[in-house]
KEMIRO-611495 format. One line per 5 residues: number of its first residue (from 1); their letters; for each residue x, y, z of N, C-alpha, C, O. Coordinates in Angstrom, 2 decimals. Layout:
<drenkols>
NUM) A) X:Y:Z:X:Y:Z:X:Y:Z:X:Y:Z ~ ... $
</drenkols>
This chain:
<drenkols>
1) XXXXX) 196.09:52.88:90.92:195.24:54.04:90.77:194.42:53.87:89.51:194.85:53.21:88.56 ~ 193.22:54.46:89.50:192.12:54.16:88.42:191.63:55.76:88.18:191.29:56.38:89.19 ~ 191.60:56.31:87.15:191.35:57.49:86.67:190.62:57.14:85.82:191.04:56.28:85.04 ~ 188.99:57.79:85.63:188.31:57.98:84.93:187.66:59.21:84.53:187.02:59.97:85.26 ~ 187.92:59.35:83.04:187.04:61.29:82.61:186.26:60.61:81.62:186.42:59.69:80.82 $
6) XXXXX) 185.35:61.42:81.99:184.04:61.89:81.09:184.57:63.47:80.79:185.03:64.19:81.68 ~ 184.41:63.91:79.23:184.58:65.46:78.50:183.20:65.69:77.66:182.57:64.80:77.10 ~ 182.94:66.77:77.67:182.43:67.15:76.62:183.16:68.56:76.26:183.66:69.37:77.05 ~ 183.08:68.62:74.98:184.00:69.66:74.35:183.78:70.32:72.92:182.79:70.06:72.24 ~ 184.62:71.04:72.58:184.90:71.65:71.05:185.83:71.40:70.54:186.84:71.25:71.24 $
11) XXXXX) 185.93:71.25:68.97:187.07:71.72:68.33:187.25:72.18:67.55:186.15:72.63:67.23 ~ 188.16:72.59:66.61:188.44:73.33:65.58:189.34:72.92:64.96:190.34:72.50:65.54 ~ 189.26:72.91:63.62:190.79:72.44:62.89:190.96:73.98:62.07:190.17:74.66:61.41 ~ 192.80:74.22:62.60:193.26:75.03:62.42:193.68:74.97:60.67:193.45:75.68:59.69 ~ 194.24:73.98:60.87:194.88:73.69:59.03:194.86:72.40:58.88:195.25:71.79:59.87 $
16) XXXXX) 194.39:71.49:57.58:194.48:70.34:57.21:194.85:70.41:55.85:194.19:71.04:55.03 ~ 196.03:69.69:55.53:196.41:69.21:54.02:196.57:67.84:53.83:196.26:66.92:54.59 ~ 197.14:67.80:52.64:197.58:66.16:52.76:198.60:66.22:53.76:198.22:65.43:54.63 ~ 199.86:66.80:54.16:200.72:66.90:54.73:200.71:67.08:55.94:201.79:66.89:56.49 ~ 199.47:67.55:56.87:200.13:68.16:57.82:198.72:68.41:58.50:197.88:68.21:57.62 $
21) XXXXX) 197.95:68.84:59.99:197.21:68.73:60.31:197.44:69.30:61.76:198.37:69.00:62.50 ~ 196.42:70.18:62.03:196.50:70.85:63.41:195.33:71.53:63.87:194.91:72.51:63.27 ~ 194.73:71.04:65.00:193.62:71.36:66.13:193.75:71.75:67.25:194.80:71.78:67.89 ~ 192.50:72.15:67.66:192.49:72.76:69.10:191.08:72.52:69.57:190.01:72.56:68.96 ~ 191.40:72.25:70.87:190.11:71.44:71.51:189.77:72.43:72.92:190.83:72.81:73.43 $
26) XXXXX) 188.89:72.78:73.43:188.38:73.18:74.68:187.11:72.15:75.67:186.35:71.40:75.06 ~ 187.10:72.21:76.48:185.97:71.37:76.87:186.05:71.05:78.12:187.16:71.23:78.62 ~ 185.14:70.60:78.86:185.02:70.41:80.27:185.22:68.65:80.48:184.99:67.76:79.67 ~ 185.71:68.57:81.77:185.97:67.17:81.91:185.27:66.81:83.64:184.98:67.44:84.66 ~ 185.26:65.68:83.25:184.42:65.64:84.71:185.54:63.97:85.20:185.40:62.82:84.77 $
31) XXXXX) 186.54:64.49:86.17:187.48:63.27:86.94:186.99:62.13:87.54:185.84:62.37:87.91 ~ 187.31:60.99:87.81:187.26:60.04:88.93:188.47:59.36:89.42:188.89:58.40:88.78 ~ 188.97:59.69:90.31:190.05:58.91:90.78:189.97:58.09:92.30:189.82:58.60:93.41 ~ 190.14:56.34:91.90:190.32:55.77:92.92:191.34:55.15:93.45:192.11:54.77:92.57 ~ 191.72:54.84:94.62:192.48:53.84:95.14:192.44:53.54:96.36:191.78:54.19:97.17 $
36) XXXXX) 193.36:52.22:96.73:193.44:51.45:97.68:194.58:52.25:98.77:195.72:52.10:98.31 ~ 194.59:52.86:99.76:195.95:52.88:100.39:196.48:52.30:100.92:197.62:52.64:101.24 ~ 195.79:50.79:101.41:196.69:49.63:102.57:196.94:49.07:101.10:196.64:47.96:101.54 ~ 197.12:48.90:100.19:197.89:48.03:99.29:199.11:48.83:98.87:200.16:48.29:99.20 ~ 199.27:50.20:98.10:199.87:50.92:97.97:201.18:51.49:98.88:202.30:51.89:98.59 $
41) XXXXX) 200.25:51.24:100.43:201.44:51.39:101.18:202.38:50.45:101.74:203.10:50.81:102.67 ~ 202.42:49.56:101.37:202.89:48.19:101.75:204.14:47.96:100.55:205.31:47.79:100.87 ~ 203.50:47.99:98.64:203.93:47.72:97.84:205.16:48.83:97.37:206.30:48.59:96.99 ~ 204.54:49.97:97.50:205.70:51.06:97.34:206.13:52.30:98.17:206.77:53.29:97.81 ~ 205.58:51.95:99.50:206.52:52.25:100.42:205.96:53.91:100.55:206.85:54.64:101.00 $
46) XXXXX) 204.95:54.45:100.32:205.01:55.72:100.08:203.61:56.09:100.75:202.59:55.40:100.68 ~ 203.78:57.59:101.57:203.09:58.00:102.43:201.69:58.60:101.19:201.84:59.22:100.14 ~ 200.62:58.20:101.74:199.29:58.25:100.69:198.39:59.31:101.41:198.35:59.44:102.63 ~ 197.70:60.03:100.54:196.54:60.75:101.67:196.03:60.28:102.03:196.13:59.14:101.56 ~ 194.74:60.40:103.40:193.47:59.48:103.72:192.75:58.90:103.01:192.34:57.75:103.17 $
51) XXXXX) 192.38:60.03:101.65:191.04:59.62:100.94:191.75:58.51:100.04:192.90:58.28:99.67 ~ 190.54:57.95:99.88:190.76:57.03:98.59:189.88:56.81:97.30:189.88:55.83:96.56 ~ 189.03:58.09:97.19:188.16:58.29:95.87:189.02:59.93:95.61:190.04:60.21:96.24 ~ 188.52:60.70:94.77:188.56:61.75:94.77:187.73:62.34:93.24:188.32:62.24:92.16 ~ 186.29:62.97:93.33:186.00:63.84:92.23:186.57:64.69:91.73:187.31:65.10:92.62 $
56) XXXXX) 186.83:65.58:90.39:186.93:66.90:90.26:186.29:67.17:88.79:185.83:66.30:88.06 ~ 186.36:68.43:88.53:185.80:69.07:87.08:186.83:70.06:86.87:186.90:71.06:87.58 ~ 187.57:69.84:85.98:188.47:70.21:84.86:188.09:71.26:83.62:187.04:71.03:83.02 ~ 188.76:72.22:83.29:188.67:72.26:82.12:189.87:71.93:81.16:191.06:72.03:81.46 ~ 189.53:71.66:80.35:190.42:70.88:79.30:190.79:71.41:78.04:190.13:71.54:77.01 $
61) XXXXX) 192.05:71.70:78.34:192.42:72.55:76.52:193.53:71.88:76.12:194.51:71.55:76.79 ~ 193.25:71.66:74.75:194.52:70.71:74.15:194.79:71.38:72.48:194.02:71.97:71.73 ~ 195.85:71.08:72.36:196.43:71.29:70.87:197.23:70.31:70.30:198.33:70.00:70.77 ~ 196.69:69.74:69.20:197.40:68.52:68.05:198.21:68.72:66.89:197.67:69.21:65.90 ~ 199.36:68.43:66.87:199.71:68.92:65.36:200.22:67.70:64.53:201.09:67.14:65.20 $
66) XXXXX) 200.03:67.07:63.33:200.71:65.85:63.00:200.92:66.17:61.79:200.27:67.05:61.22 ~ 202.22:65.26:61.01:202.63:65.84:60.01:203.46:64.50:59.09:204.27:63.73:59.60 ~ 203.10:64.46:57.90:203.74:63.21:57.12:205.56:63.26:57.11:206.29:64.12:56.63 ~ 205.84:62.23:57.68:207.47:62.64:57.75:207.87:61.13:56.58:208.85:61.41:55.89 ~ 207.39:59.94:56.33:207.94:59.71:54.66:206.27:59.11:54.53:205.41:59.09:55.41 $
71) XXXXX) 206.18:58.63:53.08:205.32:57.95:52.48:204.43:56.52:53.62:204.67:55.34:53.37 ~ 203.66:56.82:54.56:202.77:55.67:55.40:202.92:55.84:56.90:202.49:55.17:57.84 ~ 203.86:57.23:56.83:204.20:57.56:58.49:203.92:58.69:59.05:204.28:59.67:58.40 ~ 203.21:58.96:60.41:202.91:60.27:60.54:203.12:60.59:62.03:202.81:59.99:63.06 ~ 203.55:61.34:61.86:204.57:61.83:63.77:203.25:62.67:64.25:202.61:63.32:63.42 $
76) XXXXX) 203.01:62.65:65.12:202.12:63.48:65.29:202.73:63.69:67.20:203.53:62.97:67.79 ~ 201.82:65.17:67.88:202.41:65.50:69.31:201.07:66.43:69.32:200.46:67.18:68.56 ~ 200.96:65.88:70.75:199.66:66.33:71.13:199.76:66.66:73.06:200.22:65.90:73.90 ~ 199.24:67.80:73.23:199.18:68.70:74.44:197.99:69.03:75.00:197.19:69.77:74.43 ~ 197.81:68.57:76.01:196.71:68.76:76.89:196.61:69.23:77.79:197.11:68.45:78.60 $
81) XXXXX) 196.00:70.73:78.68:195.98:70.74:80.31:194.55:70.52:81.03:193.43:70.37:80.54 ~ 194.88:70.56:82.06:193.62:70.10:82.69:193.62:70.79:84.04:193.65:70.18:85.11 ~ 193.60:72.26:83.88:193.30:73.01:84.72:191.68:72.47:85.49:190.71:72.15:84.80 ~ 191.69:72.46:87.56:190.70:72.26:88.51:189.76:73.47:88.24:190.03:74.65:88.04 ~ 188.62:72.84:88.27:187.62:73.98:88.47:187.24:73.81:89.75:186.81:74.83:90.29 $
86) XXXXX) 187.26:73.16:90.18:186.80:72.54:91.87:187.65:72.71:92.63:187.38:73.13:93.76 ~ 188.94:72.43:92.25:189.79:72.79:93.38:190.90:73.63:92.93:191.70:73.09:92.16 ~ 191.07:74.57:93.20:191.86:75.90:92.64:193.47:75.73:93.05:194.01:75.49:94.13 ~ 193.86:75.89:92.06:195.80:75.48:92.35:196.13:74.17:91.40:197.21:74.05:90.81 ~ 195.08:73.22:91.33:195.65:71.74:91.32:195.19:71.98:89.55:194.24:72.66:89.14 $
91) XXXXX) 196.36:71.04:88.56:196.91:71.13:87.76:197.20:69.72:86.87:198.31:69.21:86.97 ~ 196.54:69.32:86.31:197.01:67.98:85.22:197.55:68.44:83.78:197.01:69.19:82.96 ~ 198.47:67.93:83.74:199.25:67.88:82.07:199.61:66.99:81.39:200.36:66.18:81.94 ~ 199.22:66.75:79.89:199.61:65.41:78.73:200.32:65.57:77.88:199.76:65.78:76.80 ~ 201.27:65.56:77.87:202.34:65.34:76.44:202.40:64.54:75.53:203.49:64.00:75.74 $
96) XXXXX) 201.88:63.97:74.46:202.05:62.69:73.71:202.51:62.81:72.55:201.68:63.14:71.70 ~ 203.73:62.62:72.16:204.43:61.94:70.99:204.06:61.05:70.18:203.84:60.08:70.90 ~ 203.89:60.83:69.35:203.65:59.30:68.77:204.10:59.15:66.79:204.02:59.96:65.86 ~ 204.47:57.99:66.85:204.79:57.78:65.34:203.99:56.38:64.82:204.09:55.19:65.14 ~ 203.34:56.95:64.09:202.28:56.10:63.13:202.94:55.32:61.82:203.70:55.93:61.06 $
101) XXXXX) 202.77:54.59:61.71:203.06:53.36:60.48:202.00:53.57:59.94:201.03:54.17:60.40 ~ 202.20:52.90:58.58:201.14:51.79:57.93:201.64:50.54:56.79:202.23:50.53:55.72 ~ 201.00:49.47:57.77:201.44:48.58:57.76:201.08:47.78:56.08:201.68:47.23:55.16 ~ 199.64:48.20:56.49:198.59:47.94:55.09:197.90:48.86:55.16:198.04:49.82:55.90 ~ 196.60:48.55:53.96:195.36:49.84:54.00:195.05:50.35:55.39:195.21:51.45:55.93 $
106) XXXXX) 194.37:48.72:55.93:193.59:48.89:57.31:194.65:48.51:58.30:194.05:48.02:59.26 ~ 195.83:48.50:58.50:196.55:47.52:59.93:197.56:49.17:60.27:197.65:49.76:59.20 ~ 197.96:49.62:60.95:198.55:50.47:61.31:199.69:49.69:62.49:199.62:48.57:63.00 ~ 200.82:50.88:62.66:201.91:50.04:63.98:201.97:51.88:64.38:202.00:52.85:63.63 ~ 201.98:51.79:65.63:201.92:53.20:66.52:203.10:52.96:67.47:203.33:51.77:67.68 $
111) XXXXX) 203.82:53.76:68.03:204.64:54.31:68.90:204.50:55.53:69.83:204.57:56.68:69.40 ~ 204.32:55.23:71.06:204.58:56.56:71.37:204.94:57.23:72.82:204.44:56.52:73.69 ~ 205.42:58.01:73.22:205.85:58.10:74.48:205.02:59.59:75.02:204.91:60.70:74.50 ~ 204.53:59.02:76.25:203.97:60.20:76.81:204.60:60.90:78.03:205.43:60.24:78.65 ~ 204.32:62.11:78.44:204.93:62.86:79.59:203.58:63.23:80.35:202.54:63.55:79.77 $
116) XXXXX) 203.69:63.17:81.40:202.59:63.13:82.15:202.45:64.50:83.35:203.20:64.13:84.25 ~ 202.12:65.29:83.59:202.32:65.94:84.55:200.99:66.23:85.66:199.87:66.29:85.17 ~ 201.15:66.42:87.22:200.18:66.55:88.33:200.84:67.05:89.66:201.51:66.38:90.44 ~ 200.48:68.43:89.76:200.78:69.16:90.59:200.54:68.71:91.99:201.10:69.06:93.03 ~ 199.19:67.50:91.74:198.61:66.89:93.35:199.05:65.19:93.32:198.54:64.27:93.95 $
121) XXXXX) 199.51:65.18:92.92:199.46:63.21:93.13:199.18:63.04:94.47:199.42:63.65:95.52 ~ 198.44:61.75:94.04:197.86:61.05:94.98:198.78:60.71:96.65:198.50:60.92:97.83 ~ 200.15:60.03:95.83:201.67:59.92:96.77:202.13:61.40:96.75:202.27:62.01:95.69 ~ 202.39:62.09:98.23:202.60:63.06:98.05:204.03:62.89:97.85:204.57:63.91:97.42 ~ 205.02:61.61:98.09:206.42:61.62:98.08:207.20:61.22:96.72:208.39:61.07:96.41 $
126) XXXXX) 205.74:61.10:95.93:206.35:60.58:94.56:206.71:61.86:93.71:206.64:62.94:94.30 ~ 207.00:61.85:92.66:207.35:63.05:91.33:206.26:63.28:90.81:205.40:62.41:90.64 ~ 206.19:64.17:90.56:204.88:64.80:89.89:204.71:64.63:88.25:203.70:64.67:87.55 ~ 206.41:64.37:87.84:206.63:64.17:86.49:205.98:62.77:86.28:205.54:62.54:87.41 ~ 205.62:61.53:85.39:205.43:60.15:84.63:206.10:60.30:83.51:206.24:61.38:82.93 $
131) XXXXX) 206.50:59.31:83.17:206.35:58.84:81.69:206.21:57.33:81.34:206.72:56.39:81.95 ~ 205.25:57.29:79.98:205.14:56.52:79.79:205.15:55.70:78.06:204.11:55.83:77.41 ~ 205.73:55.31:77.74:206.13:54.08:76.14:205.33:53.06:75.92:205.11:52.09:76.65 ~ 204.77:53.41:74.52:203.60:51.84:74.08:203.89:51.98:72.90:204.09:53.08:72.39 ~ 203.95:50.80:72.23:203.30:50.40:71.26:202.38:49.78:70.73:202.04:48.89:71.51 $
136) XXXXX) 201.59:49.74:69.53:200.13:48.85:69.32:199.95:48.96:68.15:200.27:49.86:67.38 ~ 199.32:47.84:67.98:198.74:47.95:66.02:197.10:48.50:66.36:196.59:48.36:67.47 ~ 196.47:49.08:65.26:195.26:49.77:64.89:194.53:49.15:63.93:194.96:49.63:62.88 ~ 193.84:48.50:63.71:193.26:48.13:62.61:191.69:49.08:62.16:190.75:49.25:62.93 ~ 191.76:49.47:61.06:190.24:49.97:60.52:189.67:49.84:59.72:190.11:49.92:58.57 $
141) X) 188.61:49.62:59.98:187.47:48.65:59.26:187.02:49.84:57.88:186.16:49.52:57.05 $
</drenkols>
């Protein structure tokens, strides 16, 4: 599956210190989701709808909060929904965790685990819940 958004949006920062940091975002999103179903149904066994594109337009509200937990590290958790404007009922949700390093000035090490939520998946026999674990370095110039 291939998901692509385009947003345009707002935000606001609620509070920023050295310590601690928290926003809120509104904004419209515009979806693309594609896929294959003769590959899908072969590989994981699971009953797919007909279509195999699907548009929608979203609106998008999210809230960030991150916060220094020792000297070069910063936890931060961030929430997103993605209420259909196009199609009424259907429902996307982002959970993301993550813990920030620093490695040096510019090299960073990230962690983080996300929770994923979709009231419509594509597989209607799959879970609606995901999750998903990465790590990556950041470098900035």
């Amino acid at each position: 599956e291939l998901r692509t958004d385009l947003a345009l949006g707002l935000g606001k920062v609620f509070n920023e210190n050295q310590d601690n940091f928290l926003d809120g975002n509104l904004g419209i999103n515009l979806s693309y989701e594609n896929w294959n179903n003769a590959l899908l149904d072969k590989t994981r066994g699971a009953t797919v709808r007909d279509e195999k594109h699907k548009t929608g337009l979203e609106l998008q509200v999210g809230l960030q909060y991150s916060y220094t937990v020792f000297s070069g590290g910063v936890l931060s958790e961030g929430l997103s929904l993605y209420p259909s404007l196009s199609q009424p009922g259907e429902l996307r949700a982002r959970s993301e965790t993550a813990l920030t390093v620093s490695v040096s000035p510019h090299l960073n090490l990230r962690f983080d685990l996300s929770v994923d939520f979709d009231n419509e998946p594509v597989y209607q026999h799959l879970n609606q819940w995901g999750t998903s674990v990465g790590a990556s370095f950041r470098f900035k110039f």
